[in-house]
C-alpha positions as CSV (number, residue, x, y, z in Angstrom):
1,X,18.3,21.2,12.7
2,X,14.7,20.4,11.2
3,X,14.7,17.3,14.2
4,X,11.0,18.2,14.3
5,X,10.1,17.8,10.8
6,X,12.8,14.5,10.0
7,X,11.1,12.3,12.8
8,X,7.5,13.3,11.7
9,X,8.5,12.8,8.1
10,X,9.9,8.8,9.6
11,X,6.6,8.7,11.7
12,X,4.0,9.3,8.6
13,X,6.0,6.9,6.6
14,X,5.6,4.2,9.5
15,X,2.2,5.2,10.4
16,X,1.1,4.5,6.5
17,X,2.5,1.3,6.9
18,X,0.9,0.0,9.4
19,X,-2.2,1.4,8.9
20,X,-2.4,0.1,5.1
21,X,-0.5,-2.5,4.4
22,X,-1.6,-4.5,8.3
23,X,-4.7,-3.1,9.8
24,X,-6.6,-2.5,6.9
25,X,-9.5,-4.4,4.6
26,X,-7.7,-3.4,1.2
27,X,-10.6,-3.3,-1.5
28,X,-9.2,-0.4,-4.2
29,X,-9.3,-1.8,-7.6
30,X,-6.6,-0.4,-9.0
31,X,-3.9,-1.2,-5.9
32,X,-2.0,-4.4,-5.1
33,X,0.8,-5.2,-2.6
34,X,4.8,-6.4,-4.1
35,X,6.5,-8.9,-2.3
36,X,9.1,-9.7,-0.2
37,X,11.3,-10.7,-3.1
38,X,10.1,-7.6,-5.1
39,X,10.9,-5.2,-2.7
40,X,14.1,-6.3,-1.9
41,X,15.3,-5.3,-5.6
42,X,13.8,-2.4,-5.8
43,X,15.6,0.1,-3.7
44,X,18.9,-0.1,-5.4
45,X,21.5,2.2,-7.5
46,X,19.5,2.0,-10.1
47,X,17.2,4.5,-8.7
48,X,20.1,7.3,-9.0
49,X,20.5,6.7,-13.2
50,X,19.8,7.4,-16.6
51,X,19.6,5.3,-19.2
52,X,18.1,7.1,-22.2
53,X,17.3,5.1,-25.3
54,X,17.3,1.3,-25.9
55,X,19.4,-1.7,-24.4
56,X,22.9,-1.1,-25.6
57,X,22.1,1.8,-27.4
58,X,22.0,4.6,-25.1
59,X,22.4,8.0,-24.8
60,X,24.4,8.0,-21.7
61,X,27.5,5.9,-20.2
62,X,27.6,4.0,-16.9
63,X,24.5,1.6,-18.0
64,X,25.9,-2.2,-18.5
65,X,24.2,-3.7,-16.1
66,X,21.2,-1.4,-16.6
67,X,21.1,-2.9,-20.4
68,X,21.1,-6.3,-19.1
69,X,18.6,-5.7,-16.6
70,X,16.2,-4.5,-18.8
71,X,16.9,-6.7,-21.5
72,X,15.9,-9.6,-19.1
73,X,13.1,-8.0,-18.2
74,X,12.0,-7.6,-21.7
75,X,12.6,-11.3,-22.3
76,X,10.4,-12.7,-19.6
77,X,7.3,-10.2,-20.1
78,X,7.7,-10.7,-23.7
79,X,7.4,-14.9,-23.0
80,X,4.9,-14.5,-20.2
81,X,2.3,-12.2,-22.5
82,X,3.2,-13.8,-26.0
83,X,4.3,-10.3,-27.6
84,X,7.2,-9.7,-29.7
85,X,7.8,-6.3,-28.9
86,X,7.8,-5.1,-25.3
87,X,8.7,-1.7,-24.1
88,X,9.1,-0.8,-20.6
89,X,9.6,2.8,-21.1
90,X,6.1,3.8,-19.7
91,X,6.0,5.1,-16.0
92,X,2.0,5.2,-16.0
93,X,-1.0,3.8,-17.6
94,X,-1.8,7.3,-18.6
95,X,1.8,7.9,-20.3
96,X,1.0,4.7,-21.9
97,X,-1.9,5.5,-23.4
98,X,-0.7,9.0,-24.5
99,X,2.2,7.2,-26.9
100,X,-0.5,4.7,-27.9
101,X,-2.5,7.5,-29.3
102,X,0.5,8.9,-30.5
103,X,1.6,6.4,-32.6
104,X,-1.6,5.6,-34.4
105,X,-3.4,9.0,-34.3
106,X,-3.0,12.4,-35.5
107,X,-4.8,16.2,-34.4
108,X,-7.9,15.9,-35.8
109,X,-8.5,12.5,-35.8
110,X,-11.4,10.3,-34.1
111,X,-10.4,7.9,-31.8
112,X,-13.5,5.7,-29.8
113,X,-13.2,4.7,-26.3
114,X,-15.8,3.7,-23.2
115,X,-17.2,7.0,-22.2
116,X,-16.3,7.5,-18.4
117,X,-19.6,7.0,-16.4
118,X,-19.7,3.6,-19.0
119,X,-16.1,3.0,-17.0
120,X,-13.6,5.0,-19.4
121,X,-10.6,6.2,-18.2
122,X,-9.7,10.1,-18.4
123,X,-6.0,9.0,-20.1
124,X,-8.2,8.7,-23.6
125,X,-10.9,11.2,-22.5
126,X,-11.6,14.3,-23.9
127,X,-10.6,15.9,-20.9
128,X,-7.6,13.8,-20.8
129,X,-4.7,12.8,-23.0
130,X,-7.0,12.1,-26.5
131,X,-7.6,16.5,-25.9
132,X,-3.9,16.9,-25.3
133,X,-3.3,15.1,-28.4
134,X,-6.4,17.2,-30.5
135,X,-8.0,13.9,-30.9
136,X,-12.2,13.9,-31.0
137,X,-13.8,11.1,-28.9
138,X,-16.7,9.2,-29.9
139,X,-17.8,6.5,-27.8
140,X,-18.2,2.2,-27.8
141,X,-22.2,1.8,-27.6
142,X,-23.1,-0.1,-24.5
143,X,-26.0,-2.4,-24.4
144,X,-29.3,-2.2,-22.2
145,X,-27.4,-3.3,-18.7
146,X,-24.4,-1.0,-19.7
147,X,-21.9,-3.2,-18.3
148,X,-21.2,-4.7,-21.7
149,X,-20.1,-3.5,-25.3
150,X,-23.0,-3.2,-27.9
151,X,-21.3,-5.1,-31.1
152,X,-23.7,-3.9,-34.0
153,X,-24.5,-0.8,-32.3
154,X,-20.7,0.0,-32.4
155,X,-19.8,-1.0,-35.9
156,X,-22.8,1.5,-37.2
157,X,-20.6,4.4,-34.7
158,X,-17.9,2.9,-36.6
159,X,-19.0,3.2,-39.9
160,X,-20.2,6.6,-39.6
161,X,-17.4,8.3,-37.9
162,X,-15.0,10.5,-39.9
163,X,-11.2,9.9,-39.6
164,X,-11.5,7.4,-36.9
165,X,-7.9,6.0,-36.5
166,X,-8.2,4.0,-33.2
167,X,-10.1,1.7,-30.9
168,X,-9.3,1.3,-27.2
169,X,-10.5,-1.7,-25.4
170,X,-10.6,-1.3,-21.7
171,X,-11.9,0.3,-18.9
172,X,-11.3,1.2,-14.7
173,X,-14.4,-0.1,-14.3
174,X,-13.8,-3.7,-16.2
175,X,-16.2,-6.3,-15.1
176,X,-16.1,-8.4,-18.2
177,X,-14.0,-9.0,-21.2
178,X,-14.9,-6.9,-24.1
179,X,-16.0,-7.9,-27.5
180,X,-12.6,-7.1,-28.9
181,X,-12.6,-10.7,-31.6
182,X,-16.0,-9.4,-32.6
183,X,-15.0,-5.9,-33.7
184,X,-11.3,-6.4,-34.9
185,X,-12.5,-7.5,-38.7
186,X,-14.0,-4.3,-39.1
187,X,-11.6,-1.9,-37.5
188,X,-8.8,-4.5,-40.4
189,X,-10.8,-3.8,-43.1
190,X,-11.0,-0.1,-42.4
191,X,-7.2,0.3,-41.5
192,X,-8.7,1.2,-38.0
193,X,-5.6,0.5,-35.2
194,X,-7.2,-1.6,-31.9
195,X,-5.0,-0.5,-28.3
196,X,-6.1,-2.4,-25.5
197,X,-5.9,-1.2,-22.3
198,X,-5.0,-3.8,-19.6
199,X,-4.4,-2.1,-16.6
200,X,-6.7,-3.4,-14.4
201,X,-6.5,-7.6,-15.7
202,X,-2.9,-7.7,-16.7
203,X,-2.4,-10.1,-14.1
204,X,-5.4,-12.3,-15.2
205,X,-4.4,-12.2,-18.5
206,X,-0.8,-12.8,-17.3
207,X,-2.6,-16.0,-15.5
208,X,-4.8,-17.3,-18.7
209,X,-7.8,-16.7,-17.1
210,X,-9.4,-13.4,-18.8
211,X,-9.1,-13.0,-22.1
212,X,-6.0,-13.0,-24.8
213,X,-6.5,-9.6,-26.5
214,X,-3.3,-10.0,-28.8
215,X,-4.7,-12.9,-30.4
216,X,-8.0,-11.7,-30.2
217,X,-7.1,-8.6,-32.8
218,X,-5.5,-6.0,-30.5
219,X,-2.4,-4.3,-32.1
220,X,-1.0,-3.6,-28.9
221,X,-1.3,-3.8,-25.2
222,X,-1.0,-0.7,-23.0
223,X,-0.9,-1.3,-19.7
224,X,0.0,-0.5,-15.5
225,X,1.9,-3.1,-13.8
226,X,0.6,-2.9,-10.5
227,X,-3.4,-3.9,-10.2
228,X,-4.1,-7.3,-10.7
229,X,-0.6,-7.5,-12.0
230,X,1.5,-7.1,-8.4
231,X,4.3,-5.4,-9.4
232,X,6.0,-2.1,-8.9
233,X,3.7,1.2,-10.0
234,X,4.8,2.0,-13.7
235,X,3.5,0.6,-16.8
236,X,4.4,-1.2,-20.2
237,X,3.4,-2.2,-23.6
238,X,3.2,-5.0,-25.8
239,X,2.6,-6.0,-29.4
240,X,3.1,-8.6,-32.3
241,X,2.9,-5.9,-34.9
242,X,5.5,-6.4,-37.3
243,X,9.0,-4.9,-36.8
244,X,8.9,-2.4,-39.5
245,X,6.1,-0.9,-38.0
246,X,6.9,-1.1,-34.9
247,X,10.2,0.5,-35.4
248,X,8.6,3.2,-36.8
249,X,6.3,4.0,-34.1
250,X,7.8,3.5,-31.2
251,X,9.2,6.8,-31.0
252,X,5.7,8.1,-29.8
253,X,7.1,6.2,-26.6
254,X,10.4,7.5,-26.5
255,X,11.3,10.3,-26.8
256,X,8.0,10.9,-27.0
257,X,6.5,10.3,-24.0
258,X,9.4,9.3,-21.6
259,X,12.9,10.0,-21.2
260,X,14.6,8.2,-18.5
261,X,11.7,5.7,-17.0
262,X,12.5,5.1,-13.5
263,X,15.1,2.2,-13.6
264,X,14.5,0.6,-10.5
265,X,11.0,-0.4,-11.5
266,X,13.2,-2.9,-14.0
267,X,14.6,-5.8,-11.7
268,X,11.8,-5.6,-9.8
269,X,9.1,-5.8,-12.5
270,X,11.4,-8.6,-13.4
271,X,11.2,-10.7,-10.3
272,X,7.3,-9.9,-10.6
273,X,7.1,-11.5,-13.8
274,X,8.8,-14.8,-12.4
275,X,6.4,-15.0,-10.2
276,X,3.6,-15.0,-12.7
277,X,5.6,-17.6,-14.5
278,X,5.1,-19.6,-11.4
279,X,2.0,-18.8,-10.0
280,X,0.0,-16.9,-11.8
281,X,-2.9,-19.1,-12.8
282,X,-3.6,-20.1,-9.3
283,X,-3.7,-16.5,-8.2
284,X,-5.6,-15.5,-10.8
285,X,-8.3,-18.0,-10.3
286,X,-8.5,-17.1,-7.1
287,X,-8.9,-13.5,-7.5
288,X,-12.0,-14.2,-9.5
289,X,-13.4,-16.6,-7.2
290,X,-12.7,-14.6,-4.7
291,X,-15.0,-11.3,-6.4
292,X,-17.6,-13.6,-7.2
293,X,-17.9,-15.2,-4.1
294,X,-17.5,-11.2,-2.0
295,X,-20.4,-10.0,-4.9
296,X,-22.7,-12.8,-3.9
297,X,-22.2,-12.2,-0.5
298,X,-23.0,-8.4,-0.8
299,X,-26.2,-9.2,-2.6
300,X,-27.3,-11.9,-0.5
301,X,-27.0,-9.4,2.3
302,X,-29.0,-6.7,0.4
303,X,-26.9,-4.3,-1.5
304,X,-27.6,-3.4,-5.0
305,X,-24.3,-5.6,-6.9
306,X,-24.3,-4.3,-10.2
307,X,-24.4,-7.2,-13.3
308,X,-26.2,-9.7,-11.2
309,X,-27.9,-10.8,-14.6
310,X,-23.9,-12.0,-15.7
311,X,-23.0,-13.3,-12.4
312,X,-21.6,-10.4,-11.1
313,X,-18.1,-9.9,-12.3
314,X,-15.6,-12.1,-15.0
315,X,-13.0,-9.8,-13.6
316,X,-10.9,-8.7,-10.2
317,X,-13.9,-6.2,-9.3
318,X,-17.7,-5.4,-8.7
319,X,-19.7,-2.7,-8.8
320,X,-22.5,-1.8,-5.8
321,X,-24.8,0.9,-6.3
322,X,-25.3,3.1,-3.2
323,X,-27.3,5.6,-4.4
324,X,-30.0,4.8,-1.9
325,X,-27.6,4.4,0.8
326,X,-26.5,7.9,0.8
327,X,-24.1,7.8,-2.9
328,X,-20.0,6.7,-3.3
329,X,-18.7,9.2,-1.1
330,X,-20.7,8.8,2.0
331,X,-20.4,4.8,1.9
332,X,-16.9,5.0,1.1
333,X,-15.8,7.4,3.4
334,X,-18.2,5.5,6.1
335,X,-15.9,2.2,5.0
336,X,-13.2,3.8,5.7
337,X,-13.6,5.1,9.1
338,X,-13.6,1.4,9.8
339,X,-10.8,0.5,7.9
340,X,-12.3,-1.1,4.8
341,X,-11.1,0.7,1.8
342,X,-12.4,1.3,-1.1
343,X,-13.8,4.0,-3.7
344,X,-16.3,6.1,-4.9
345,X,-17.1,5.4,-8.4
346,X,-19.3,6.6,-11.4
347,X,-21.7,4.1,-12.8
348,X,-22.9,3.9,-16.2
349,X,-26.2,6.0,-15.6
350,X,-24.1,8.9,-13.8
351,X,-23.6,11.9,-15.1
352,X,-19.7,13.2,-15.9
353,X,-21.0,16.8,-14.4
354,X,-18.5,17.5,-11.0
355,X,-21.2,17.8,-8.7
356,X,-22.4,14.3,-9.6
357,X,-18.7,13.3,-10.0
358,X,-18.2,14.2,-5.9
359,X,-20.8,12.1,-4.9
360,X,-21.9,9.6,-7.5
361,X,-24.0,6.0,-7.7
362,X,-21.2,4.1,-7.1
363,X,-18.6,2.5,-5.1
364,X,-16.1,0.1,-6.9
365,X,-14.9,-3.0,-4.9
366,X,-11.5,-5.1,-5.9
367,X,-10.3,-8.0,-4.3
368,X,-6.9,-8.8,-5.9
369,X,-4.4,-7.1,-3.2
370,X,-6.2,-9.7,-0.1
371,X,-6.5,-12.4,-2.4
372,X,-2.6,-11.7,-2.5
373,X,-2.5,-11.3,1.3
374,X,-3.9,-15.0,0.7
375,X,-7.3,-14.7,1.2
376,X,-9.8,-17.3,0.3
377,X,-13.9,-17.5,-0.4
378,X,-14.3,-18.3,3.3
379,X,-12.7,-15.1,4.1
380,X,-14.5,-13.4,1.5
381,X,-17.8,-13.9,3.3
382,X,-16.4,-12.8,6.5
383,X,-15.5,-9.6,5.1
384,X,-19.2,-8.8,3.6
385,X,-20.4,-9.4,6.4
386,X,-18.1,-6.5,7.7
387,X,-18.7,-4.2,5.5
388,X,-22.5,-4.8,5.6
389,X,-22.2,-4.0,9.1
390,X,-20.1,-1.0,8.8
391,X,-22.8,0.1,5.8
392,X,-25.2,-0.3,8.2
393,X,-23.5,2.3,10.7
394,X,-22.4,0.0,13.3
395,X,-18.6,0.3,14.2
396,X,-16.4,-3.1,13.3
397,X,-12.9,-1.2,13.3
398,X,-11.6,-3.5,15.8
399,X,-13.2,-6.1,14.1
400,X,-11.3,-5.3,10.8
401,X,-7.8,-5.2,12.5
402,X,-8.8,-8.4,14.4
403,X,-9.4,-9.6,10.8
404,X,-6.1,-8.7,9.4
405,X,-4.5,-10.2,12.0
406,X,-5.0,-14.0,9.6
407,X,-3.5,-12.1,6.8
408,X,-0.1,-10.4,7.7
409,X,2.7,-12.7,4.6
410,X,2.5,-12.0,1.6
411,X,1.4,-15.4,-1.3
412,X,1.7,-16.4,-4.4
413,X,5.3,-15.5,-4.1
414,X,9.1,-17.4,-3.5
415,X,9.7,-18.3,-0.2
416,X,13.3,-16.9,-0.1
């Protein structure tokens, strides 16, 4: 019974696989690949359980090992980021962000973020969690290139905004660190809480080679686990606050937010972390190489790189206007016909409006999942040239999985 439907169900599953993970230019910003040693620690029994509450104190029996597991895991994040408090209880950014809010923020209440064409994400957007909440959004003040936090514009926004309980530091489109030293003193002296959203550098903060926002003056860190960080999808957060407070608040996280959170993300985010411990600086040097090296080569070839004032990019990602070229959706989908994948994106002088939203400026480039397929600048030039071509119109699919041929193991990662 249902043969029809289980072998096509098996078949999409395989096709996915190849097409993605082996025949494909993988450029999404916010996507990475786990490895070997990852995955085999993922599918386990701890997929079946619950394990509501903290580490030997749950609300269910059966979790020994569970406690252990996540204890570890706790241990070794906590070590790698410098944070004395690390929950793992978050099975999004967005859920993240949502408890963040939560704990330092009440109905009413102004919170400021990056608007979205600036490169905010719709977790703290009006339209987003910060509404669920009945939060009101005001907005970091960019400078002239709007790729970069205006500091004395801000702290006037700052000082003239009415209950304003929390900063968020942090964007989807992050080219550069963000100015988060510079405005901490003022958000102290006002009792103002700083959340900074890693999602899309944890892994280059992981690898020293961003910036250090809990030392910097961020009360905590909210964050995925699976952009420039390459482990399992699901999310975390970190702080040094002190344990008094902390104890306090983290029941915006659970229960909260989250009940059970998706146990088998726990060994494997785990085994993700020990490879950070390992090689984490090397990757994450080359994952900015590698972006600045793919953004030169765009430019040099004619396309309108964003931030070519500031080099480019400081992060895992560019941004190339394509408004000209027929706007985000037609070049992406035009990439992707010949296997290079990437996405539409607002840029700063978009409009949020859904027509413009469709179609916008933009298209947003990340190079962190083929810098972990382990590839270098060389390779990086290769593939501009490919996706000039494809821009261009000409067809380079064959090309592409010709390409991917060179780039089929998994680095940065244990051999056995």
């Amino acid at each position: 019974m249902y043969e029809k439907e289980k072998n096509r169900i098996k078949e999409i599953v395989k096709n996915q696989e190849n097409w993605r993970k082996f025949e494909c230019i993988n450029l999404i910003a916010s996507e990475n690949v786990t490895s070997e040693i990852v995955d085999g620690v993922y599918k386990s029994d701890f997929s079946h359980r619950y394990a509501e509450g903290d580490p030997y104190k749950r609300y269910y029996q059966g979790t020994k090992y569970i406690d252990e597991a996540e204890s570890l895991a706790m241990r070794m994040i906590g070590k790698l980021f410098r944070a004395k408090q690390v929950s793992l209880k978050p099975i999004s950014g967005t859920i993240a962000n949502i408890a963040a809010l939560d704990m330092f923020a009440s109905s009413g209440d102004s919170i400021m973020t990056t608007s979205m064409p600036f490169g905010g994400h719709i977790s703290v957007a009006r339209r987003g969690g910060a509404g669920v909440l009945g939060l009101c959004v005001t907005h970091f003040q960019p400078t002239e290139d709007f790729f970069h936090i205006d500091v004395d514009k801000t702290i006037k926004v700052i000082e003239n905004t009415k209950r304003l309980s929390a900063l968020i530091f942090g964007c989807t489109l992050f080219l550069f660190p963000q100015p988060v030293k510079e405005i901490s003193k003022i958000a102290k002296n006002r009792g103002i809480k700083i959340i900074y959203d890693a999602s899309h550098v944890l892994g280059l903060i992981a690898g020293r080679e961003f910036q250090d926002p809990l030392r910097e003056g961020a009360d905590i860190i909210t964050s995925s686990t699976h952009k420039t960080f390459f482990g399992p999808q699901g999310a975390l957060i970190l702080s040094n606050m002190p344990n008094k407070e902390w104890k306090r608040d983290k029941s915006s996280i659970f229960p909260g937010t989250i009940s059970n959170h998706h146990l088998h993300r726990i060994p494997a985010l785990s085994m993700a972390a020990l490879e950070f411990m390992t090689f984490g600086n090397d990757y994450a040097k080359n994952v900015i190489k590698n972006a600045k090296t793919l953004a030169e080569v765009l430019y040099n070839n004619g396309l309108n790189v964003c931030a070519e004032k500031f080099g480019f990019t400081k992060s895992h990602q560019m941004a190339i206007d394509v408004k000209k070229l027929g706007g985000g959706k037609v070049v992406a989908e035009k990439l992707e016909k010949n296997n290079i994948i990437v996405n539409k994106n607002l840029l700063p002088w978009d409009s949020a409006d859904f027509k413009t939203l469709q179609n916008p400026s933009g298209i947003r480039i990340g190079v962190q999942e083929m810098t972990r397929w382990g590839a270098k600048s060389d390779d990086m030039a290769e593939i501009g040239k490919l996706i000039k071509k494809a821009i261009s119109g000409k067809d380079v699919k064959k090309d592409v999985i010709e390409f991917r041929k060179n780039f089929q193991e998994v680095t940065y990662t244990f051999k056995n």
